[in-house]
C-alpha positions as CSV (number, residue, x, y, z in Angstrom):
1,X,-100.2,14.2,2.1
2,X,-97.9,15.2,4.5
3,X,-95.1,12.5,3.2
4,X,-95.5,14.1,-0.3
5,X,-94.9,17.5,1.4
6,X,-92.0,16.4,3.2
7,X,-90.9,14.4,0.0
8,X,-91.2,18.3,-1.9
9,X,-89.3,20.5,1.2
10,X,-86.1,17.9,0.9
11,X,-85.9,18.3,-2.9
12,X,-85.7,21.6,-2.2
13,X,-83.0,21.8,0.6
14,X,-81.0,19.1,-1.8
15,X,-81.2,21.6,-4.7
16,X,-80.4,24.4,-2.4
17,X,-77.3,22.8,-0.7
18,X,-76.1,22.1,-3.9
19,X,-76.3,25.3,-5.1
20,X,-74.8,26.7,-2.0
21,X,-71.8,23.9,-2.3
22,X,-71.2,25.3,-5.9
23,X,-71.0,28.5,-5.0
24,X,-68.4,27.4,-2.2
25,X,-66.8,25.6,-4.5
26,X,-66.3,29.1,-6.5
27,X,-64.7,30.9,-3.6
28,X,-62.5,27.8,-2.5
29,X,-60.8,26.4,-5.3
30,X,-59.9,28.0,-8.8
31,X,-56.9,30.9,-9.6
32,X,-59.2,33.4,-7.6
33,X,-60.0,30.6,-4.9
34,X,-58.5,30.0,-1.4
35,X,-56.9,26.9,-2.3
36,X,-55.5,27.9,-5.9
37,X,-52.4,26.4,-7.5
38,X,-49.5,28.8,-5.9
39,X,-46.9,26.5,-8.4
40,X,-45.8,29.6,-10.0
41,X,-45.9,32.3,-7.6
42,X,-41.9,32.4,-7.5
43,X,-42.3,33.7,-11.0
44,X,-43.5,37.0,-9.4
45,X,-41.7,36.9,-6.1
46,X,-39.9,40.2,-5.5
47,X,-36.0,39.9,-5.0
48,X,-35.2,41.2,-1.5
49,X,-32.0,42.1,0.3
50,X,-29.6,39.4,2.2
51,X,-30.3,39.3,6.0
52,X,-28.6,41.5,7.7
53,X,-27.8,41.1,11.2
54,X,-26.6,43.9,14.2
55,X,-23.3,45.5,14.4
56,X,-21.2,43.8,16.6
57,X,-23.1,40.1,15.9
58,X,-20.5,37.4,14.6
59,X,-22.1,37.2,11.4
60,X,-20.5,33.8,10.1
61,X,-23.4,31.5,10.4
62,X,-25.5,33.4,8.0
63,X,-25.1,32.1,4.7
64,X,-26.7,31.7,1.2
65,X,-28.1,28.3,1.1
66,X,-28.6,28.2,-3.0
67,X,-25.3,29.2,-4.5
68,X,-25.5,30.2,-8.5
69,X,-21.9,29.6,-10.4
70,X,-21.1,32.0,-12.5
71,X,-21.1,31.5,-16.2
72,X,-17.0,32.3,-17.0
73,X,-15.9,30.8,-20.1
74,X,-18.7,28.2,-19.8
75,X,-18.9,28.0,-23.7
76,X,-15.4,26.4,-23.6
77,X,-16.1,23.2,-21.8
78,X,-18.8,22.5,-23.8
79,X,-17.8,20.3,-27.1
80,X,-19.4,20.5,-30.3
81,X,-21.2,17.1,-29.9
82,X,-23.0,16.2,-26.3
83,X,-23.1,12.8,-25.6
84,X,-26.1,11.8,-22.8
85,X,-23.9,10.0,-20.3
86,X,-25.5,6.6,-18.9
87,X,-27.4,6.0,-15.8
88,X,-25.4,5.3,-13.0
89,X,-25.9,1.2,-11.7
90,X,-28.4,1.2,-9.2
91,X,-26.6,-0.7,-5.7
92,X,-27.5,-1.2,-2.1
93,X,-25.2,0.7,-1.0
94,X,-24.4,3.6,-2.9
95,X,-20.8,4.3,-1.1
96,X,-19.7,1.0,-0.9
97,X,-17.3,1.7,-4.6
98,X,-17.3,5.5,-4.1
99,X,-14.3,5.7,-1.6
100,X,-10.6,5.0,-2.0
101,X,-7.7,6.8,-0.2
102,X,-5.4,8.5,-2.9
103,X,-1.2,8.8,-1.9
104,X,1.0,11.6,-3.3
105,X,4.2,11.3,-2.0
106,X,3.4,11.8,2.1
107,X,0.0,13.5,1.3
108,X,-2.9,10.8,1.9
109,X,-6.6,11.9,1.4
110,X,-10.2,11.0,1.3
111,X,-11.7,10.5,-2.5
112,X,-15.4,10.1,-2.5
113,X,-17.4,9.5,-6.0
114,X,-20.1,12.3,-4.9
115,X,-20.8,16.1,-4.2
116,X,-19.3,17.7,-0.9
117,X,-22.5,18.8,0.3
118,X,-23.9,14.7,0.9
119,X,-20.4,13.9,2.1
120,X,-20.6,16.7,4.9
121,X,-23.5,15.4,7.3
122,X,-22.5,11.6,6.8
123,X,-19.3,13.4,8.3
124,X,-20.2,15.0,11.1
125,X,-22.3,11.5,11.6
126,X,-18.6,9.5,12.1
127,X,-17.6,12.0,14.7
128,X,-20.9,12.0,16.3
129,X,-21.4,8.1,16.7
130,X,-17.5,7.9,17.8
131,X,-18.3,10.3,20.2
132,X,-15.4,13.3,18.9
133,X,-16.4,16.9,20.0
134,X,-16.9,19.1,17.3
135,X,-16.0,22.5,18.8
136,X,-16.1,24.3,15.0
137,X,-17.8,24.2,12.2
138,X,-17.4,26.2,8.7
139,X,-19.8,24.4,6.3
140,X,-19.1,27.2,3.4
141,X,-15.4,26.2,3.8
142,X,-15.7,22.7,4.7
143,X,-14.4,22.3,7.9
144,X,-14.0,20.7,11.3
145,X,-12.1,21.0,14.1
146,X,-12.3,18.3,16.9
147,X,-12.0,18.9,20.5
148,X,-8.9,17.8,22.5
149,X,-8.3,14.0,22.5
150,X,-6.3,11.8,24.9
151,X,-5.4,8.3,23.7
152,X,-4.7,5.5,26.3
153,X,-1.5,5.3,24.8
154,X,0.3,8.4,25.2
155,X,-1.0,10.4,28.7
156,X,1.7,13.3,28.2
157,X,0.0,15.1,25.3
158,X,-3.5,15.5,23.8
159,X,-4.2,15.6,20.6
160,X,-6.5,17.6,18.0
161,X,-7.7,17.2,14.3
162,X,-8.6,19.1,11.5
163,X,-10.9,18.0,8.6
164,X,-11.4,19.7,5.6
165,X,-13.9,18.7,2.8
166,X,-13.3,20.1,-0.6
167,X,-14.5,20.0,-4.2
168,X,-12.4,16.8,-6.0
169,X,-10.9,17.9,-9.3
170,X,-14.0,16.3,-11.1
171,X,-17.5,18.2,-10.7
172,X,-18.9,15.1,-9.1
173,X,-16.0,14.2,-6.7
174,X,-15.2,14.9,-2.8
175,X,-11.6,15.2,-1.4
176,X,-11.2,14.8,2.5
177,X,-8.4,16.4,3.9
178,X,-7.1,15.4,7.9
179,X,-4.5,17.4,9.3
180,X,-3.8,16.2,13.1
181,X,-1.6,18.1,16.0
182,X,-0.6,17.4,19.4
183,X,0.5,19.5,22.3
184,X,2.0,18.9,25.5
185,X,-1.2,18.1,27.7
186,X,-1.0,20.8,30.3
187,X,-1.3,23.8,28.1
188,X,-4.3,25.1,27.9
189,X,-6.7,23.8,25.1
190,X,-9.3,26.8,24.8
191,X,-9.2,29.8,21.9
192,X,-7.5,29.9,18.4
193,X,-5.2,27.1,17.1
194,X,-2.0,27.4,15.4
195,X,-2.1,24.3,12.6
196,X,1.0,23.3,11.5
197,X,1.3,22.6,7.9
198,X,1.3,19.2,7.8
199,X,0.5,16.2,10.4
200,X,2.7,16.8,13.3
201,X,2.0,12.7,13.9
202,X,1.6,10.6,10.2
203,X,1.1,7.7,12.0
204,X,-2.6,9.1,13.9
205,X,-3.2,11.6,10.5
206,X,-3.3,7.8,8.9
207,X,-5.8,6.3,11.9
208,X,-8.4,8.8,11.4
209,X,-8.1,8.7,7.3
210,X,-8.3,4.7,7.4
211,X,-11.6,5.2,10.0
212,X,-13.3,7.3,8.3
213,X,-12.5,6.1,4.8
214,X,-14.0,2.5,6.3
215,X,-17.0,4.2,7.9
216,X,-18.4,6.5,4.9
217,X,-17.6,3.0,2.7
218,X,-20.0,1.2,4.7
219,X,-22.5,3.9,5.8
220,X,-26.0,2.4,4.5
221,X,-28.2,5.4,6.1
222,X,-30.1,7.1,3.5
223,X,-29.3,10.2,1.7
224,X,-28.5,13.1,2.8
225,X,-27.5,16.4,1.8
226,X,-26.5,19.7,3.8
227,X,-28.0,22.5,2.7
228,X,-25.0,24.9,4.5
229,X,-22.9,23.0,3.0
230,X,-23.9,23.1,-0.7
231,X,-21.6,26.1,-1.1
232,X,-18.5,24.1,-0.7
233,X,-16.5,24.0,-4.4
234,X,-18.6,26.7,-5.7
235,X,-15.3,27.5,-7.4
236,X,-14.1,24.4,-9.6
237,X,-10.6,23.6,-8.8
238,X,-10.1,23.3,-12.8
239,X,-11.2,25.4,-15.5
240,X,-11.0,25.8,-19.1
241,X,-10.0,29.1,-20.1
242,X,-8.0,31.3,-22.6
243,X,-4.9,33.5,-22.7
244,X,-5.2,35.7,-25.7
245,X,-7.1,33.0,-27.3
246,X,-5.2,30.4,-26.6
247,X,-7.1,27.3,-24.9
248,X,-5.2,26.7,-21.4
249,X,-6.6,24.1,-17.9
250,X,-6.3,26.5,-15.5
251,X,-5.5,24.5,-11.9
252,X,-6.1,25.3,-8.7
253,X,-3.7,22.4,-7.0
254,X,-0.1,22.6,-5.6
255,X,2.7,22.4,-8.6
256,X,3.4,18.6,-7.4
257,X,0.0,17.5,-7.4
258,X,-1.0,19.1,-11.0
259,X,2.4,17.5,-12.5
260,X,1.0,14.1,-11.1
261,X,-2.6,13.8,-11.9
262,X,-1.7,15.9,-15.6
263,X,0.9,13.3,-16.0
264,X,-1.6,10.1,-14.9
265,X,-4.4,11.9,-17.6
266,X,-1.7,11.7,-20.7
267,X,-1.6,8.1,-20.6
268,X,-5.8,7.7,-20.6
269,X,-8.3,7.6,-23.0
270,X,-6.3,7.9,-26.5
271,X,-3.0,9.2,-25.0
272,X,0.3,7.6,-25.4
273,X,2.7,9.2,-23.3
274,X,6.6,8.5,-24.9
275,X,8.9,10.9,-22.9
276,X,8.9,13.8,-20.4
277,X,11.2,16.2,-18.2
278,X,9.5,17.1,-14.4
279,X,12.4,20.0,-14.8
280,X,11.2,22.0,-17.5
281,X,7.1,20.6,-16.7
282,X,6.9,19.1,-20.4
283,X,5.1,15.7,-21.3
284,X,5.6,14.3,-24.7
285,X,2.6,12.8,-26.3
286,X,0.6,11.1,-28.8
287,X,-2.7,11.1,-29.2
288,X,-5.4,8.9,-30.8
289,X,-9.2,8.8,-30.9
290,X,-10.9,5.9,-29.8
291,X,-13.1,6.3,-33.6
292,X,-9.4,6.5,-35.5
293,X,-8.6,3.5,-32.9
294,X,-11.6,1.2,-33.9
295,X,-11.5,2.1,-38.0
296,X,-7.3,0.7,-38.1
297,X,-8.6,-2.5,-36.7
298,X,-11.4,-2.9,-39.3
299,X,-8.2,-2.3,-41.9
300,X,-6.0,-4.5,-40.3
301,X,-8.3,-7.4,-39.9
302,X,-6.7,-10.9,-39.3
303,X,-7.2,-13.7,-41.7
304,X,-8.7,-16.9,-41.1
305,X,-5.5,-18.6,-39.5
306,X,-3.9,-16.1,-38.2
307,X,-7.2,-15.2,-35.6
308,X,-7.4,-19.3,-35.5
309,X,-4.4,-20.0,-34.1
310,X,-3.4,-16.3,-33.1
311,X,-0.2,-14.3,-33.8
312,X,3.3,-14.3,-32.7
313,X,4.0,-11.0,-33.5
314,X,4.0,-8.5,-31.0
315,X,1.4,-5.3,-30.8
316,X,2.7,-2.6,-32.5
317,X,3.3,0.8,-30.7
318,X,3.8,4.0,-32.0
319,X,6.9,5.7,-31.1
320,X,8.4,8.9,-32.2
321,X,12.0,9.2,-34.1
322,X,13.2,12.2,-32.2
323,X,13.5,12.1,-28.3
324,X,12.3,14.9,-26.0
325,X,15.2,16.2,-26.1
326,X,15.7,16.6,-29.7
327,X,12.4,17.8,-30.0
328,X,13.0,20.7,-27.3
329,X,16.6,21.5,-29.4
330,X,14.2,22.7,-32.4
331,X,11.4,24.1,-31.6
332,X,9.9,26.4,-34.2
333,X,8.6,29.4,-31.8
334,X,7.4,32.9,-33.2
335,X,9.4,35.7,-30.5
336,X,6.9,36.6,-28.5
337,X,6.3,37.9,-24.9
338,X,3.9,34.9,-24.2
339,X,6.6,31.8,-25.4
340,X,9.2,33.5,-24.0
341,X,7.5,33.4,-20.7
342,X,6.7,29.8,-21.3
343,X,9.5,28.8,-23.1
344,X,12.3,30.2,-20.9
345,X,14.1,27.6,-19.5
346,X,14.4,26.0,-22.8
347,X,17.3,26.7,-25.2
348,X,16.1,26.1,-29.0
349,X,18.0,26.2,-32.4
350,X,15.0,27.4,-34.3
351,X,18.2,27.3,-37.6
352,X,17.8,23.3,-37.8
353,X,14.1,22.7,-37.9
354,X,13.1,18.8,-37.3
355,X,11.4,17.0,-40.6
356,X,7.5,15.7,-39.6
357,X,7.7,15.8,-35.3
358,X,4.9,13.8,-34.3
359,X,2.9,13.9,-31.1
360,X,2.0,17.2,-29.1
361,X,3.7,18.5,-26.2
362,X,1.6,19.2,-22.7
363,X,3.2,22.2,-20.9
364,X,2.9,22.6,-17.1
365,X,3.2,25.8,-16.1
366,X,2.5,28.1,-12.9
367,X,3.0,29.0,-9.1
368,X,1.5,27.2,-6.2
369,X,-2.4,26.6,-6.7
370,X,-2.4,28.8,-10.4
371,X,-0.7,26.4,-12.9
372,X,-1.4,26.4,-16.6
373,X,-1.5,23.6,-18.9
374,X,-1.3,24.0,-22.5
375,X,-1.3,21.7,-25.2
376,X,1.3,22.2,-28.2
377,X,2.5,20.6,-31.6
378,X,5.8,18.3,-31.9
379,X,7.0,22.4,-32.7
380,X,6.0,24.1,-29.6
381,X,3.3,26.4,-31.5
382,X,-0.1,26.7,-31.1
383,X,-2.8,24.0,-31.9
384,X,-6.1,25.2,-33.6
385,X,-8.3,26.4,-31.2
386,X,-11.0,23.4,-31.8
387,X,-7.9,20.8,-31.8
388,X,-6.6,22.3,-29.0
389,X,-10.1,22.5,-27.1
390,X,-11.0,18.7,-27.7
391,X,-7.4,17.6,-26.4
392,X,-7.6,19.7,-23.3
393,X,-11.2,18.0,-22.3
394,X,-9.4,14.9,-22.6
395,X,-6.8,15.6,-20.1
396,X,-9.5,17.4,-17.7
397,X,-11.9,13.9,-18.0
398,X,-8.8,12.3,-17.0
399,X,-7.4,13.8,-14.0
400,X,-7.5,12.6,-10.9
């Protein structure tokens, strides 16, 4: 009797406690819950103001972490057809093919296949391990100033170095900058430094560049990315714009520089570069598709002997029958304020028009860090605005 009864008051506490757990449940879990999904709670997150910090507080170190681009003539990188690009190999060592030092003329820097931001901390990592002060930091600028160095071989002066990391010309690329100075080693090393243009020594600008260059090649640490530093090339160094409606590359690189990576783009990917003049900035060019390229081979096919025991005739490029400088001799240019501008240094006799000029001439144009490249007929005048479009996004895939 009494095991029946206590068989009949533990039903009951087992229905109970479930009961009770269900009603728990209610008040722990679901949207009105304790532990609800939160997932989209951003969606009604009110937008508050940037910190602010006291008067008189250096207020450098206070940064936004998630930088937004603006949207500027975004519409005009963007082609009528988007192609998915292909997955990038996978590799045990994702820098190992990703650096290379580039050389322009005495300028030597840092080219790393990657965003600024996961270049920064593996950075600050070289100078850390090799045991080089850092005495600043400007992560939204990219840059690093060592403390003073004394190498064993010269005791009379100490020496200093500046790195600066920078968006590459491509979205996806890092430059790396190293400017070095040295000073007699009595004076004293504390408060604001006076860089010098360039490397006062080439020969220790070139030490540093070679160690660090060997160092981020061979770093196998895992992947990291600086949120401070995120904000570095914000602002691409090359744009695709318009000037009253004309599709222009706008640069932001040194005259020399833009002449030399422009000039290395015009022979790339469909371009055939036949003359040019560095005095007047003007490439002369030809360009053809890779589909164009591909259907003239299914036209010229070789017969059966001639692809069995090949061909003594050599390939065939396509030249031009006016030189550059005939070409520039007869341009065909409306008078306006624009070509005049662009045009200037070039003295035309618009009287004795060229028959049928091929090609397409590439104009570089612009002061220091604002140059302009624009992208003509064998004439001089303007290309439609698609034609002109598609070339320009050649070149910019191009340049390095």
């Amino acid at each position: 009797m009494k095991t029946r009864y206590m068989q009949r008051m533990t039903l009951a506490g087992a229905i109970a406690l479930t009961a009770g757990i269900n009603t728990g449940c209610s008040s722990l879990f679901g949207q009105e819950g304790y532990f609800r999904d939160r997932g989209h709670d951003y969606l009604r997150a009110d937008v508050i103001e940037p910190m602010k910090v006291p008067e008189g507080v250096e207020s450098r170190s206070v940064e936004q972490l998630y930088v937004i681009p603006s949207e500027e003539n975004i519409d005009l990188a963007i082609t009528d057809e988007f192609e998915v690009p292909r997955p990038q190999p996978l590799s045990g060592n994702a820098f190992a093919d990703k650096v290379k030092i580039q050389k322009l003329g005495q300028k030597r820097w840092i080219l790393v296949s990657t965003e600024p931001s996961d270049v920064w901390p593996k950075v600050r990592n070289f100078l850390a391990r090799n045991r080089l002060e850092v005495v600043f930091t400007d992560a939204t600028n990219g840059i690093i100033e060592t403390g003073w160095l004394q190498f064993k071989d010269d005791q009379e002066r100490k020496d200093k170095y500046r790195i600066q990391i920078e968006q590459g010309v491509q979205p996806d690329n890092t430059e790396i900058h190293v400017l070095h100075m040295n000073v007699d080693r009595d004076i004293p090393g504390r408060g604001q430094v006076n860089w010098p243009a360039q490397s006062i020594s080439a020969e220790r600008e070139a030490w540093m560049l070679d160690e660090l260059a060997a160092t981020l090649a061979t770093d196998v640490t895992g992947q990291a990315t600086s949120l401070l530093a995120q904000t570095i090339g914000v602002e691409d160094k090359v744009k695709l714009t318009r000037d009253d409606g004309e599709p222009i590359l706008n640069l932001d690189l040194d005259y020399t520089r833009a002449w030399a990576t422009v000039g290395h783009a015009v022979q790339q990917q469909g371009f055939t570069l036949w003359e040019q003049d560095s005095d007047i900035g003007v490439y002369y060019v030809a360009y053809q598709s890779v589909g164009e390229e591909d259907e003239e081979e299914k036209d010229e096919e070789p017969g059966f002997f001639s692809s069995l025991f090949g061909s003594d005739e050599p390939e065939q490029v396509a030249t031009s029958p006016y030189s550059l400088q005939q070409v520039l001799a007869h341009l065909q240019l409306d008078d306006t304020p624009a070509n005049r501008a662009i045009f200037a240094s070039i003295s035309s006799d618009k009287s004795e028009p060229l028959q049928n000029v091929p090609g397409y001439l590439v104009v570089v144009r612009g002061l220091e860090d604002n140059i302009e490249i624009r992208i003509r007929d064998g004439y001089a005048r303007p290309l439609d605005t698609r034609k002109a479009k598609e070339l320009l996004n050649v070149i910019r895939r191009n340049l390095i």
